[in-house]
MDTraj code that builds the backbone (N, CA, C; nanometers):
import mdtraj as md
import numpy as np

residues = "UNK UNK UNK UNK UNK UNK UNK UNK UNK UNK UNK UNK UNK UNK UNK UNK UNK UNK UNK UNK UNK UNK UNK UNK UNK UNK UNK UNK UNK UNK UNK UNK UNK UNK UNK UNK UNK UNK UNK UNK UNK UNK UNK UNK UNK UNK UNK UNK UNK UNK UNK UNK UNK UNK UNK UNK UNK UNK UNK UNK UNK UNK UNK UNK UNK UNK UNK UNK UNK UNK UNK UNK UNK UNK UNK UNK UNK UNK UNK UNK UNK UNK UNK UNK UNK UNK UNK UNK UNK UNK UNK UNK UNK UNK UNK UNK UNK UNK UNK UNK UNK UNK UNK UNK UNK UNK UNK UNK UNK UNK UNK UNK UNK UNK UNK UNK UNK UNK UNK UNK UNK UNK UNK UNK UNK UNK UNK UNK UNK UNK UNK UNK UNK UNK UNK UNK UNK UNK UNK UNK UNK UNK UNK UNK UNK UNK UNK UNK UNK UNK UNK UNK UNK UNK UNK UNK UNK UNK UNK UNK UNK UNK UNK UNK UNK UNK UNK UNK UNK UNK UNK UNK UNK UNK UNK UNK UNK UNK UNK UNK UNK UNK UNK UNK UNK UNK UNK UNK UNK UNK UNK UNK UNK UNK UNK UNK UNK UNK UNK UNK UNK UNK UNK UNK UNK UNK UNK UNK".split()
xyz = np.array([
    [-0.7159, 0.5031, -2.0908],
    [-0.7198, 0.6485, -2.1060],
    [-0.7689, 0.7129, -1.9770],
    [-0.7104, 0.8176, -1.9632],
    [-0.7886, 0.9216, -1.8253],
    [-0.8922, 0.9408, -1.8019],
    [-1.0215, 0.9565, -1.9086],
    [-1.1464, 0.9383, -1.8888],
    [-1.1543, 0.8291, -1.8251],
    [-1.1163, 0.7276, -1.9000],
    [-1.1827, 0.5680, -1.8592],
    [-1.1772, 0.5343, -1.6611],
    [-1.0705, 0.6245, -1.6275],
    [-1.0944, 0.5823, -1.5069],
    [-1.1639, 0.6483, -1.3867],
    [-1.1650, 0.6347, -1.2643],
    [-1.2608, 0.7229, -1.2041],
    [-1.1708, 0.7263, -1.0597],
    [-1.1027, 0.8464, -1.0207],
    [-1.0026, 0.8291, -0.8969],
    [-1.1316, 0.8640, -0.7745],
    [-1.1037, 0.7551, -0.6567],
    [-1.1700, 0.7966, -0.5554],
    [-1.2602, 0.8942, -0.4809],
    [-1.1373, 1.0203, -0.5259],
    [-1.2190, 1.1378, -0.4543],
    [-1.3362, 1.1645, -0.5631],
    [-1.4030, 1.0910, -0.6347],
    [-1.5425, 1.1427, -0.6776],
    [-1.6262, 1.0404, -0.5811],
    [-1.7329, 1.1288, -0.4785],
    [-1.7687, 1.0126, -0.4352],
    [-1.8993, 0.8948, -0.4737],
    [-1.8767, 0.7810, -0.4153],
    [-1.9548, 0.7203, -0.4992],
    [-2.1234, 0.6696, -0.4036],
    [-2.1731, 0.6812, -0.4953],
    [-2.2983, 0.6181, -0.4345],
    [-2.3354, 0.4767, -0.3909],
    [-2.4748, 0.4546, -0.3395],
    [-2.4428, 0.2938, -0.2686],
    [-2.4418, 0.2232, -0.4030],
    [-2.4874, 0.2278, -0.5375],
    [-2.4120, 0.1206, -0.6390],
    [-2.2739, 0.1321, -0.6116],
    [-2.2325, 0.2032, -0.6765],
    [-2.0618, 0.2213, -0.7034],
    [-2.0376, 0.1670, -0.5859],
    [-2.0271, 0.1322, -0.4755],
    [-2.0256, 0.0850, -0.3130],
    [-1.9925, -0.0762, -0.3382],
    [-2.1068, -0.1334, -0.3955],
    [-2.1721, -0.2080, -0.4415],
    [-2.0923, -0.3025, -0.5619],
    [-2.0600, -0.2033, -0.6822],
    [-1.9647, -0.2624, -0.7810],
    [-1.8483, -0.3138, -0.7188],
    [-1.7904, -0.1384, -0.6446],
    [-1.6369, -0.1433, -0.6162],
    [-1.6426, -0.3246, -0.5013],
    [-1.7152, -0.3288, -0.3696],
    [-1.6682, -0.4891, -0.3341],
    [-1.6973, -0.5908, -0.3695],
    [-1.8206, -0.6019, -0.5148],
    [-1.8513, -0.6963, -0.5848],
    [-1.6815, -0.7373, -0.6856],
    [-1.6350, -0.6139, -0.7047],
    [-1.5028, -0.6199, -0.7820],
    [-1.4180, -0.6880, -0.7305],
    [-1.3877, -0.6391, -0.5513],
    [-1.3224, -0.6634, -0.4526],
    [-1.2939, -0.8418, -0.4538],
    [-1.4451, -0.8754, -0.4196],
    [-1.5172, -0.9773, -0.3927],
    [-1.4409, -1.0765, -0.5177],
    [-1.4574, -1.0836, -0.6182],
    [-1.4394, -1.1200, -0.7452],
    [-1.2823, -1.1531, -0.7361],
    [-1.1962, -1.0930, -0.7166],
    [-1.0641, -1.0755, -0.6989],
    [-0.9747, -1.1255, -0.5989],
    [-1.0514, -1.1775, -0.5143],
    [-1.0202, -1.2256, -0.3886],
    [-1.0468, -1.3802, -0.4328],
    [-1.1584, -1.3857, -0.4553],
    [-1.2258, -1.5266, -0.4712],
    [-1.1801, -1.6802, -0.5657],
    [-1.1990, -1.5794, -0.6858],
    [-1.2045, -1.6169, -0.8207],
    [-1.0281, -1.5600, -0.9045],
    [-0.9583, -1.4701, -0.8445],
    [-0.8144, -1.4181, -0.9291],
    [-0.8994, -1.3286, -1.0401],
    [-0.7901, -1.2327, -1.1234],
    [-0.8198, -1.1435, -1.2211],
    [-0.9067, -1.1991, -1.3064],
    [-0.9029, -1.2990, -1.3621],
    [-0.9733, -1.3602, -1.4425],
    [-1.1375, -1.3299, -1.4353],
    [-1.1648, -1.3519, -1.3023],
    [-1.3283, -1.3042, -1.3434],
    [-1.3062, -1.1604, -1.3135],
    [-1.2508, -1.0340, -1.3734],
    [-1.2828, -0.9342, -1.3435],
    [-1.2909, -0.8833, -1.4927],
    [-1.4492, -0.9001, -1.5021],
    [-1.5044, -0.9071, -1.6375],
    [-1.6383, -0.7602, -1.5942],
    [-1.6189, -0.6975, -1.6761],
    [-1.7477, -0.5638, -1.6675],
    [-1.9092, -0.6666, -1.6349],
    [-1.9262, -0.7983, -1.7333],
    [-2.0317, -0.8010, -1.7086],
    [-2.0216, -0.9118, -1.5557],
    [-1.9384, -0.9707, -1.5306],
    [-1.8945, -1.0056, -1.3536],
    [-1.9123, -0.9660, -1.2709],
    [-1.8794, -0.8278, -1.2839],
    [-1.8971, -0.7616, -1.1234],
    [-2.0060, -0.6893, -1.1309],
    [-2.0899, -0.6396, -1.2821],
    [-2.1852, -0.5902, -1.2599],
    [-2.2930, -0.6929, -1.1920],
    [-2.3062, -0.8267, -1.2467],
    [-2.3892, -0.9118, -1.1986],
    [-2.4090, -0.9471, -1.0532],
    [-2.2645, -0.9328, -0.9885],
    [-2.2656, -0.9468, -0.8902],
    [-2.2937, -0.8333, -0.7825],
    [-2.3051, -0.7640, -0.7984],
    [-2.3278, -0.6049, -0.7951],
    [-2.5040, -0.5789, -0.7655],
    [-2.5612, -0.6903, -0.8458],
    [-2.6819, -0.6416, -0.8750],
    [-2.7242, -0.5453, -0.9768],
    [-2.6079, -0.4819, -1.0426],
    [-2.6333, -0.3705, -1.1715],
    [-2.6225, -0.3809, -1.2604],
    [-2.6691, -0.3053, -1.3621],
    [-2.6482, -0.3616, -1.4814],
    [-2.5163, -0.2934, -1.5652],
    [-2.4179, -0.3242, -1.6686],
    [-2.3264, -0.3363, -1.7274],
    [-2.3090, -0.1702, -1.7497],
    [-2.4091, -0.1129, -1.7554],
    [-2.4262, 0.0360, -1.8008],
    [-2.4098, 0.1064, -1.6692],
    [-2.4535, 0.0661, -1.5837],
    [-2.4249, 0.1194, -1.4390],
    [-2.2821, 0.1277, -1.3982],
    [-2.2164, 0.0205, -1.4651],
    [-2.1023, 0.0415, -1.4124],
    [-2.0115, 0.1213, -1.4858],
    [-2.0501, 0.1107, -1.6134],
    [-1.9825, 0.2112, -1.7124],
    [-2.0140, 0.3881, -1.6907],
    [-2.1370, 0.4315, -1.6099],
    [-2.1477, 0.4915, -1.5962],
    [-2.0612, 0.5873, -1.4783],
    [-2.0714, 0.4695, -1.3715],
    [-1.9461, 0.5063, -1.2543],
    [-1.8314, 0.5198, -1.2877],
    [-1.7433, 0.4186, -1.3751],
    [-1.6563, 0.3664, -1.3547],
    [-1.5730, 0.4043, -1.5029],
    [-1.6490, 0.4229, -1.5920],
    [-1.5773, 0.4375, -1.7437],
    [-1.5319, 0.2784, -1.7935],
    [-1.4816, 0.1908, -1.7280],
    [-1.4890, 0.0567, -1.7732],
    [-1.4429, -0.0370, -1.6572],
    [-1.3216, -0.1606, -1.7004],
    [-1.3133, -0.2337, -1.5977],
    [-1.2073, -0.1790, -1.5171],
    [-1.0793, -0.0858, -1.6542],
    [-0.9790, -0.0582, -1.6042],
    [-1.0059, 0.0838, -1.4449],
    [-1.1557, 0.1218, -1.4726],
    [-1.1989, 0.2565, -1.4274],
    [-1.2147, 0.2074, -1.2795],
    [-1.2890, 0.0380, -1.2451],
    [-1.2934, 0.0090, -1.1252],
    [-1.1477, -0.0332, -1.0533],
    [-1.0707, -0.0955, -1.1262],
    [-0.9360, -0.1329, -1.0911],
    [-0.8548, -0.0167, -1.0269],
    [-0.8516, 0.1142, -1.1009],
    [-0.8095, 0.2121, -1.0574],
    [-0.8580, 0.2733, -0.9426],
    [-1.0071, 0.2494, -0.8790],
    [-1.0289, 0.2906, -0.7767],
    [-1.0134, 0.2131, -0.6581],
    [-1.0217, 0.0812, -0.6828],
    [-0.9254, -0.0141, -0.5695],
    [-0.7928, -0.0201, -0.5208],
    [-0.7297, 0.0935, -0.6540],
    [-0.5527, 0.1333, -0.6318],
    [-0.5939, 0.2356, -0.5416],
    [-0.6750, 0.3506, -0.5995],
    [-0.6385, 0.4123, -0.5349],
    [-0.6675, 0.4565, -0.3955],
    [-0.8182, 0.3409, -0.3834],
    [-0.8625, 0.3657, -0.2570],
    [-0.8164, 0.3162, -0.1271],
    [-0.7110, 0.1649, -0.1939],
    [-0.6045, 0.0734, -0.0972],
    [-0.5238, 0.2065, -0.0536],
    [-0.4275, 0.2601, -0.1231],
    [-0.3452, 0.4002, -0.0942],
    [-0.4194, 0.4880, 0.0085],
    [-0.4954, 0.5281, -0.0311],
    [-0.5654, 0.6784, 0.0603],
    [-0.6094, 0.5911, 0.2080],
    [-0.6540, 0.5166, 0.2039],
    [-0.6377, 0.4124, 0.3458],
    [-0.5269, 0.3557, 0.3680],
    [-0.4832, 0.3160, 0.3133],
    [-0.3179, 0.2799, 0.4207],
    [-0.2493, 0.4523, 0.4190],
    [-0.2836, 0.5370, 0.3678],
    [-0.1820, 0.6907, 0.4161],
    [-0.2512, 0.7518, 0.5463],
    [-0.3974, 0.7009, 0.5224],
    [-0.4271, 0.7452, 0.6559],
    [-0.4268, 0.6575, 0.7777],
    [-0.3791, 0.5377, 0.7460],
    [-0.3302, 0.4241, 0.8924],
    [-0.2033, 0.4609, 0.8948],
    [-0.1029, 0.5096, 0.8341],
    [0.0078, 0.5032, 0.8572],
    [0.0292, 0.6765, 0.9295],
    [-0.0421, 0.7778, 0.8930],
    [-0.0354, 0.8884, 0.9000],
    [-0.1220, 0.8770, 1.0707],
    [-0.1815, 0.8115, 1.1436],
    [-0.2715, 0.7864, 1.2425],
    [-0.1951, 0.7117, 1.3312],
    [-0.0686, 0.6641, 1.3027],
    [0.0176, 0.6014, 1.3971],
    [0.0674, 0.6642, 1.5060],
    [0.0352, 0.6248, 1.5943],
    [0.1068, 0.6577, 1.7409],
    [0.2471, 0.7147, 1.7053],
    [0.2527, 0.8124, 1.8066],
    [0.4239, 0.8977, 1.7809],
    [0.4609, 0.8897, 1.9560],
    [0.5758, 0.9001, 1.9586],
    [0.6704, 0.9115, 2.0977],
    [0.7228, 1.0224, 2.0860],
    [0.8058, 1.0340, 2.1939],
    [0.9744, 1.1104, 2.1964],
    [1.0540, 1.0214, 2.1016],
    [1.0504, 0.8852, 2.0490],
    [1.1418, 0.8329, 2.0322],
    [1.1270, 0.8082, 1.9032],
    [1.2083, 0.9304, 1.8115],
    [1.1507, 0.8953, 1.7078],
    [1.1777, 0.7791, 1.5997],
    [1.2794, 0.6926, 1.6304],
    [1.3271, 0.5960, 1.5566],
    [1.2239, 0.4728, 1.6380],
    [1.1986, 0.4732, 1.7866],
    [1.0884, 0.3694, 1.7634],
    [0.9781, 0.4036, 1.6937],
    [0.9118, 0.5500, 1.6472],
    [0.8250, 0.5298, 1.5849],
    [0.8296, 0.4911, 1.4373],
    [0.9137, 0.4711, 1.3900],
    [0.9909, 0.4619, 1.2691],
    [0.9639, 0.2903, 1.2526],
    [1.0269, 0.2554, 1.3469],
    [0.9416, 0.1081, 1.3875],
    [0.7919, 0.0783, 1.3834],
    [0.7124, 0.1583, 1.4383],
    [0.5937, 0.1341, 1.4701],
    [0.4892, 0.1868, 1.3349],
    [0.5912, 0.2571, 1.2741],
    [0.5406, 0.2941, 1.1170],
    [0.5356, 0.1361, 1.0545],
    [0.6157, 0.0726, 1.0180],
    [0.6509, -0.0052, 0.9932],
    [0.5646, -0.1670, 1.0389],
    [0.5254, -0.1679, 1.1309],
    [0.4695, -0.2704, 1.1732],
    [0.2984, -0.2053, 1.1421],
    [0.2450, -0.0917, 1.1436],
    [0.1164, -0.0615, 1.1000],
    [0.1185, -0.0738, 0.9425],
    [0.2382, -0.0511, 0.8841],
    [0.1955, -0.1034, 0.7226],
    [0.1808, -0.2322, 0.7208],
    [0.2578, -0.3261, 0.8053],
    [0.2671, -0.4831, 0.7647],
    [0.0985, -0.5009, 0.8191],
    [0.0341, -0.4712, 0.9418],
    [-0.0490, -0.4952, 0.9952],
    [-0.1574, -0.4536, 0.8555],
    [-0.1468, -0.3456, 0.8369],
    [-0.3025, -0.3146, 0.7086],
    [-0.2253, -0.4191, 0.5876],
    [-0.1327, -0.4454, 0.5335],
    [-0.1295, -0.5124, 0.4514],
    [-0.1858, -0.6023, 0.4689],
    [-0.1655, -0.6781, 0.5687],
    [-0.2607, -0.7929, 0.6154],
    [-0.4144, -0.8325, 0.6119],
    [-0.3820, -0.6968, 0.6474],
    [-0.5777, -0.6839, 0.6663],
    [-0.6333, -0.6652, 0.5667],
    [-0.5848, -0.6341, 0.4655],
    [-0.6328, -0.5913, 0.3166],
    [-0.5277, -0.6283, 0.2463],
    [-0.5275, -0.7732, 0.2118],
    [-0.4295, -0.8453, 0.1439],
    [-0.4783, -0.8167, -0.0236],
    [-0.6328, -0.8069, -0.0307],
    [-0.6785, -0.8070, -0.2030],
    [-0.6536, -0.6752, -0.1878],
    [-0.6434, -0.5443, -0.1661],
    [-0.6003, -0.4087, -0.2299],
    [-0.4800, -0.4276, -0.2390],
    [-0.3891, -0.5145, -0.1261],
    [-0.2134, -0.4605, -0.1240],
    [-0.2245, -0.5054, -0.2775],
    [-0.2749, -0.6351, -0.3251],
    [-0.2075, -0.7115, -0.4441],
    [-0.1849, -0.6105, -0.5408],
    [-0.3834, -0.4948, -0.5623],
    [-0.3962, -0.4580, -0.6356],
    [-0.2881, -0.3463, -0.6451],
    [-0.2441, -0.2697, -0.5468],
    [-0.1075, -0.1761, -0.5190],
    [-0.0047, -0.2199, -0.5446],
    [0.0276, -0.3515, -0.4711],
    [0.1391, -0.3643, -0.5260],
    [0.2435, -0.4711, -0.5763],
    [0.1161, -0.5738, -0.6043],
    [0.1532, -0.7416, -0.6563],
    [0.1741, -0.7157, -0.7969],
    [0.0835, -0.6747, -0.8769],
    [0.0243, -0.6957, -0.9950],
    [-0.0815, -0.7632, -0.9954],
    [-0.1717, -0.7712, -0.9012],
    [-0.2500, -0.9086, -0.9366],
    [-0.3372, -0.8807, -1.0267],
    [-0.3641, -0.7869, -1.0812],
    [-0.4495, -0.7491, -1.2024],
    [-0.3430, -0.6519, -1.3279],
    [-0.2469, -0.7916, -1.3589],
    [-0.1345, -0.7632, -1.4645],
    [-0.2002, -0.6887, -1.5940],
    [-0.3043, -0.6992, -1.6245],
    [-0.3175, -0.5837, -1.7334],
    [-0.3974, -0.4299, -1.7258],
    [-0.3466, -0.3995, -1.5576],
    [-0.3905, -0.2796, -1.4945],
    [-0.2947, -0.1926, -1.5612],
    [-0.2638, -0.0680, -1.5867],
    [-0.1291, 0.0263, -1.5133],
    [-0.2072, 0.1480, -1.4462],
    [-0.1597, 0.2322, -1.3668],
    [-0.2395, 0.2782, -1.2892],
    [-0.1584, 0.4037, -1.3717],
    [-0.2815, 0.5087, -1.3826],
    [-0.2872, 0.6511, -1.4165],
    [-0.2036, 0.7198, -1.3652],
    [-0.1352, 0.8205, -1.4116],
    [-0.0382, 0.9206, -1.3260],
    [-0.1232, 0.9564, -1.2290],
    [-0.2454, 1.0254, -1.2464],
    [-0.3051, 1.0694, -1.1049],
    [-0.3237, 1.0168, -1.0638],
    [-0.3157, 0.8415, -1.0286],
    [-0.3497, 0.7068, -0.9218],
    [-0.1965, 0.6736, -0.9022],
    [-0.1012, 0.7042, -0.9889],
    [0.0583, 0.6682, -0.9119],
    [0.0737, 0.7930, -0.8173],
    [0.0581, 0.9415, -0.8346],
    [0.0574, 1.0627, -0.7831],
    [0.0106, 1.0437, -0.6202],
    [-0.1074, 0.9813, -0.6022],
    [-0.1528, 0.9170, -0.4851],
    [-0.0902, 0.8010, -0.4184],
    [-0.0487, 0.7737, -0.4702],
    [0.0860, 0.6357, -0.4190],
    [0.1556, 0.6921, -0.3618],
    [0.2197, 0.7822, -0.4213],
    [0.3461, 0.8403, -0.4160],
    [0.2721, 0.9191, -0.2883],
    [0.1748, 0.9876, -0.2195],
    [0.1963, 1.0961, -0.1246],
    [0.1924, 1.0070, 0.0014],
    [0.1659, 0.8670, -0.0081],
    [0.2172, 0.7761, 0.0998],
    [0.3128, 0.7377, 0.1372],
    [0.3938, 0.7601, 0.0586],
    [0.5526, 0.7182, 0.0961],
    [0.5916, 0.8810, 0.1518],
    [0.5107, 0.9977, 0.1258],
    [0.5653, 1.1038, 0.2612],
    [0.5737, 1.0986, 0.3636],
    [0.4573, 1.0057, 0.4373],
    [0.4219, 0.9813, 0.5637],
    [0.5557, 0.9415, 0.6114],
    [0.6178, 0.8251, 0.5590],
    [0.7166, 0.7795, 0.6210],
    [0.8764, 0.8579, 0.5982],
    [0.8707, 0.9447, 0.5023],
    [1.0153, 1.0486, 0.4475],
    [0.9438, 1.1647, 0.5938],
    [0.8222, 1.1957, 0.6232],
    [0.8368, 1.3370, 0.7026],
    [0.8646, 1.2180, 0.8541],
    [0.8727, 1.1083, 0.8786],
    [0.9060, 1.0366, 1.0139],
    [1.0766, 1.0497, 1.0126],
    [1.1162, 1.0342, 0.9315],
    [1.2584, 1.0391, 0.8851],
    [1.3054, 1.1331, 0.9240],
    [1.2257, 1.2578, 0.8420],
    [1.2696, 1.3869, 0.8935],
    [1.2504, 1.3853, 1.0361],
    [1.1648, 1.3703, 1.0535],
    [1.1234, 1.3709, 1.2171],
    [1.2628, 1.3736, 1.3180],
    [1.2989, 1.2150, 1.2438],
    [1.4414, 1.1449, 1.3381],
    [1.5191, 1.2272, 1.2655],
    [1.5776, 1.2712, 1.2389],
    [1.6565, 1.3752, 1.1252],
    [1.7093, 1.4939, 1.2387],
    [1.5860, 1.5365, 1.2972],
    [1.5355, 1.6553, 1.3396],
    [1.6278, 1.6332, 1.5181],
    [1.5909, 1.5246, 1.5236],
    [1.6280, 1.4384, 1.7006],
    [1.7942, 1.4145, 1.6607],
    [1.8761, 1.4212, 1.5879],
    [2.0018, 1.3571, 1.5413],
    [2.0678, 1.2684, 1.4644],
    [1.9094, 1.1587, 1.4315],
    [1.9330, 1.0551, 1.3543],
    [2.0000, 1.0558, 1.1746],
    [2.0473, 0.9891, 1.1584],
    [2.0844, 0.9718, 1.0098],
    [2.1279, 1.1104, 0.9661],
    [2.2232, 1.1962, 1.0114],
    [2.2467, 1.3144, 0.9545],
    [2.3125, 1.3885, 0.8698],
    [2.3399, 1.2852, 0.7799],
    [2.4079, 1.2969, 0.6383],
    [2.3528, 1.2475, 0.5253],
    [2.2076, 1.1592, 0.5450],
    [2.1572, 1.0951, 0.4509],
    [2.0075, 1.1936, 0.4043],
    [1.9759, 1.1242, 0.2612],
    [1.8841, 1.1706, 0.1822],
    [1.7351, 1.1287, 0.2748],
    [1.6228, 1.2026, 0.3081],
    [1.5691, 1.1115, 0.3853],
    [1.4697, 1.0469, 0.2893],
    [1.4629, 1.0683, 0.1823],
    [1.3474, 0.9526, 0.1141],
    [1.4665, 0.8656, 0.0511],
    [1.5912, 0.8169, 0.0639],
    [1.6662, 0.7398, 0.0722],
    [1.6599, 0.6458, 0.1661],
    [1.6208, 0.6925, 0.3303],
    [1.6257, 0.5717, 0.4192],
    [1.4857, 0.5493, 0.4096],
    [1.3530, 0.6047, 0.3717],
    [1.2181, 0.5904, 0.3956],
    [1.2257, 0.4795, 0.3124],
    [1.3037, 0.4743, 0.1480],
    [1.2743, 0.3984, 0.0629],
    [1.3620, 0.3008, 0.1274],
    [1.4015, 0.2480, 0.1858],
    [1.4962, 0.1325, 0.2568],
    [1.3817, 0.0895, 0.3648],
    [1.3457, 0.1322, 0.4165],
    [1.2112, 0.0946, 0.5187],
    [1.1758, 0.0826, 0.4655],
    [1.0842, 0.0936, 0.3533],
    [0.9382, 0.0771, 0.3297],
    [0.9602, -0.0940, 0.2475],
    [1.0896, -0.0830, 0.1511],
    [1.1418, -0.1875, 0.0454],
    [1.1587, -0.2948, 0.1485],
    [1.2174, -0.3113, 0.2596],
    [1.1888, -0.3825, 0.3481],
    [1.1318, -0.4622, 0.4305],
    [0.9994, -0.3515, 0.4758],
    [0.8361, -0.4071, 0.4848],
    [0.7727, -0.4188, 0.4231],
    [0.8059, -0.4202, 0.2716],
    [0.7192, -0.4868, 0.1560],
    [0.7792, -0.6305, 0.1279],
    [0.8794, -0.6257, 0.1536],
    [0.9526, -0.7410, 0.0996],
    [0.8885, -0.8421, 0.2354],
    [0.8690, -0.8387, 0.3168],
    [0.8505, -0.9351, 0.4232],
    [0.7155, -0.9515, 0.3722],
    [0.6412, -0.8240, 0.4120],
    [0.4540, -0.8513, 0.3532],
    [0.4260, -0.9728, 0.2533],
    [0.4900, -0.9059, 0.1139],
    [0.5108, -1.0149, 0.0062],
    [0.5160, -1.1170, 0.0334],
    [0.6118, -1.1814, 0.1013],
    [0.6807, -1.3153, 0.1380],
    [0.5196, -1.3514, 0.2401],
    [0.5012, -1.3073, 0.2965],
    [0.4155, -1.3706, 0.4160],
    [0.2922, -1.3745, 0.3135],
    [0.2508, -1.2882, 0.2438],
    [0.0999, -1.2965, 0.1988],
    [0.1097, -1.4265, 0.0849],
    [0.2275, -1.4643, 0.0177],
    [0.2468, -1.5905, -0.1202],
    [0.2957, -1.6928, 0.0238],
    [0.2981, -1.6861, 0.1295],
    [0.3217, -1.8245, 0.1982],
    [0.4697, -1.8537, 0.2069],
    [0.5667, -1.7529, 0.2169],
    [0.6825, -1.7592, 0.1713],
    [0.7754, -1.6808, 0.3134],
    [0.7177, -1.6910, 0.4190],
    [0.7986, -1.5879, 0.4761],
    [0.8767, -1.6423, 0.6206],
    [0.9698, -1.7847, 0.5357],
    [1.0317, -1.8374, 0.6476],
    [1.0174, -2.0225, 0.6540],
    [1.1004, -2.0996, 0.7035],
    [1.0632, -2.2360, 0.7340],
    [1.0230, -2.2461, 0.8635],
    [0.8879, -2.2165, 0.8433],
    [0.8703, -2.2572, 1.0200],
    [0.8697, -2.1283, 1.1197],
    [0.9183, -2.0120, 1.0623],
    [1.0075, -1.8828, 1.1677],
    [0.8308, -1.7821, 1.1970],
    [0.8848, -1.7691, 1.3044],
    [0.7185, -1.6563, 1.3114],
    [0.7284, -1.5663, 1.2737],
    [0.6289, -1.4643, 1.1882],
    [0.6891, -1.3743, 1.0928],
    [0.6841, -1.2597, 1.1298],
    [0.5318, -1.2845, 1.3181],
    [0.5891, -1.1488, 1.3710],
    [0.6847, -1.1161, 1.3920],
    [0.7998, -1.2347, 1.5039],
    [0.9287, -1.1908, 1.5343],
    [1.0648, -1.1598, 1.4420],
    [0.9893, -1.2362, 1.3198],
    [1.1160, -1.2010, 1.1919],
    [1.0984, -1.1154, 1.1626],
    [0.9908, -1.0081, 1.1167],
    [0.9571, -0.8681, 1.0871],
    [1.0092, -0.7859, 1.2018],
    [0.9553, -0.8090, 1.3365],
    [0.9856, -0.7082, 1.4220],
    [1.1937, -0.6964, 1.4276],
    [1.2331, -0.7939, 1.4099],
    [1.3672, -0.7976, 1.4209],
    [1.4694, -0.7620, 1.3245],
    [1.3767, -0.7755, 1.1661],
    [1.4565, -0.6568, 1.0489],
    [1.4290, -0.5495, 1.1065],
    [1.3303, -0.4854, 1.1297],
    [1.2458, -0.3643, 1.1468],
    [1.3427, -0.3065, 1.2227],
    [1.3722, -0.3454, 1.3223],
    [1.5030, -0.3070, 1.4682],
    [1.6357, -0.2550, 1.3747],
    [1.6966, -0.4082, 1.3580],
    [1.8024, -0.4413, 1.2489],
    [1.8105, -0.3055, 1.1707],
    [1.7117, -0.3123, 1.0833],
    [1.7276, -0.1682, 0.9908],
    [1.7242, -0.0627, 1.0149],
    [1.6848, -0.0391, 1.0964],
    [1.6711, 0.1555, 1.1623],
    [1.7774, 0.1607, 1.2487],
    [1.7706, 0.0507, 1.3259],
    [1.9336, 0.1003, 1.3978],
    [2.0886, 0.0900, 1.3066],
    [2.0794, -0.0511, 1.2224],
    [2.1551, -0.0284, 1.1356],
    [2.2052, 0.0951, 1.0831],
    [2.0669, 0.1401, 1.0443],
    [2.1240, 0.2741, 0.9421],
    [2.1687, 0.3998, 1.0285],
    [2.1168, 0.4350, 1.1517],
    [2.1729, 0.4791, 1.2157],
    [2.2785, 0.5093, 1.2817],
    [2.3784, 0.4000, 1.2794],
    [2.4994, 0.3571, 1.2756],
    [2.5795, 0.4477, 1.2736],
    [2.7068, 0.4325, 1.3353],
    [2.8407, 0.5490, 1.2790],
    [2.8862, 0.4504, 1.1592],
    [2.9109, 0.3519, 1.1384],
    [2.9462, 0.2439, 1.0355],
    [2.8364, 0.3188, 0.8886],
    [2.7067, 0.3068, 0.9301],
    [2.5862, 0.3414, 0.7815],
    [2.6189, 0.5184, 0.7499],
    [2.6872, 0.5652, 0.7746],
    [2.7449, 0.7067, 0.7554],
    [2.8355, 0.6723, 0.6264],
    [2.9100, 0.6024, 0.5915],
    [2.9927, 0.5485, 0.5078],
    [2.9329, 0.5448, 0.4167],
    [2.8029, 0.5052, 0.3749],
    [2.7628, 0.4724, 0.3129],
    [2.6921, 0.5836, 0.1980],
    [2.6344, 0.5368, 0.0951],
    [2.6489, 0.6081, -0.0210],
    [2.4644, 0.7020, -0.0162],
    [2.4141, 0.7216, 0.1208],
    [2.2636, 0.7505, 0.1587],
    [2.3141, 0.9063, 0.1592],
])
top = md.Topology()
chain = top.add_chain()
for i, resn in enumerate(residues, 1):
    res = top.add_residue(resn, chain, resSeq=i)
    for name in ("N", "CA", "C"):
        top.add_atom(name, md.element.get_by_symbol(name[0]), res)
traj = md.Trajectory(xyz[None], top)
């Protein structure tokens, strides 16, 4: 329920600090399984009521690891270096999501593995999802603006980028991203592949 959860922008004190990477902690370590109210309170140092008090329950901390993974990767992706060139930055969008995915492999899951399968995240915690994928539709526009792609929908090609650099992330974070192939140069070389692709007089044809 909407009570039960607690979205980010309330801010939290050094418990809630405290719960939220004891949660973190827990999830990383141990898988969903220990993400038990009286688990992370223990680990936390707080007691079970403390966290209910922050948090409304377990689903209340889960939701703030969605949504706090989101509001930090919109502002790494929104903090990305820009050029004249706006399809390399389109690129360089692209390689700063793979890069924070990396770096925060236990939030991506919680965003966007499932790794806590009996989560679903609140309309107002999908609502926040969703204003991250602008970052990369107003780069679009951007190239839009320069000549690029000028017949297509632009959260049509954003969602082709982004489905892209998730799909590699994925693969690399389950151990899956290649026999042997380095996954910088396999990423950097869809990444190319796809923006120029779509750019194309050939990707005009197409149904974007």
């Amino acid at each position: 329920m909407a009570n039960d959860r607690a979205p980010s922008q309330r801010p939290l004190d050094r418990q809630g600090e405290a719960l939220l990477d004891a949660a973190g902690t827990l999830l990383a370590t141990e898988g969903p399984e220990a993400l038990t109210v009286r688990r992370i309170a223990a680990t936390a140092g707080c007691s079970t009521m403390g966290l209910y008090t922050r948090f409304g329950s377990k689903d209340g901390v889960v939701e703030h690891l969605f949504v706090d993974g989101f509001e930090r990767l919109q502002r790494a992706m929104a903090a990305a270096p820009t050029t004249d060139d706006a399809l390399h930055d389109l690129e360089t969008l692209g390689h700063t999501y793979r890069q924070w995915a990396l770096e925060n492999a236990t939030s991506y899951g919680v965003m966007f593995l499932r790794t806590v399968p009996d989560y679903m995240a609140s309309p107002e915690a999908q609502a926040i999802a969703i204003a991250t994928f602008e970052v990369l539709v107003a780069a679009v526009r951007r190239a839009q603006e320069q000549g690029h792609f000028p017949d297509a929908d632009p959260a049509d090609i954003a969602h082709v980028l982004w489905a892209t650099s998730h799909g590699h992330v994925s693969l690399q974070l389950v151990g899956m991203s290649g026999a042997g192939g380095d996954p910088d140069r396999l990423f950097a070389i869809s990444k190319h592949a796809i923006v120029v692709g779509l750019d194309s007089r050939e990707a005009r044809a197409l149904p974007l």
